[in-house]
ZAMARGU-4260 file (C-alpha; in steps of 0.2 Angstrom, whole numbers, plus 5000, padded with zeros to 4 digits):
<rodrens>
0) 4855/5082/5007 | 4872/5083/5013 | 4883/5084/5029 | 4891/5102/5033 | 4899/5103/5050
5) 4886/5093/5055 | 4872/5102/5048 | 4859/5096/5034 | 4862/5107/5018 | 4853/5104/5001
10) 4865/5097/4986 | 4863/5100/4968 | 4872/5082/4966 | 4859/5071/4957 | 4863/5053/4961
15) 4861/5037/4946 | 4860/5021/4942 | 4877/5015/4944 | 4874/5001/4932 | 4868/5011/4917
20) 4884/5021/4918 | 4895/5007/4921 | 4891/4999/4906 | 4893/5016/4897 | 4912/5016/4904
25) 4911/4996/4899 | 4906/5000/4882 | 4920/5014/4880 | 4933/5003/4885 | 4929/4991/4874
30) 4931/5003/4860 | 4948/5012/4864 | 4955/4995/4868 | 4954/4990/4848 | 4963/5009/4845
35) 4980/5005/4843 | 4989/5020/4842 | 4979/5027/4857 | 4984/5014/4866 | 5004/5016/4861
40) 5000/5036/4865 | 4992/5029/4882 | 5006/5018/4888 | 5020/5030/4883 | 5014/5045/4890
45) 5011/5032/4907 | 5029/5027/4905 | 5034/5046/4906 | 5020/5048/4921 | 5029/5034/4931
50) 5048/5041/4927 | 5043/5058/4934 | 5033/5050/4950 | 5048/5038/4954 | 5062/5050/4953
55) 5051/5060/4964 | 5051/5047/4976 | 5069/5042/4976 | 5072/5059/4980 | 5061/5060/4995
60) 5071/5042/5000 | 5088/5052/5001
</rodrens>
């Protein structure tokens, strides 16, 4: 059940074990941290990420 304006409504939300899934997420990190050209894809399109964010907020600064 969840919370609508106060009121008890049914939830198709299923709940887990967090500690099957966070092994799972674990296990995946494990593996793409050995892939080294994901990773150089993964930290250059972050470094583009991050450029676009702060001149974003240097703007707003002005």
């Amino acid at each position: 059940m969840s919370m609508v304006d106060g009121a008890a409504v049914s939830c198709d939300f299923v709940s887990i074990v967090a500690e099957p899934l966070e092994e799972m997420v674990l296990q995946k990190l494990e593996k793409i941290g050995w892939d080294k050209s994901f990773l150089e894809r993964l930290v250059l399109e972050t470094e583009k990420h991050s450029r676009g964010n702060i001149a974003g907020l240097v703007g707003e600064k002005k």
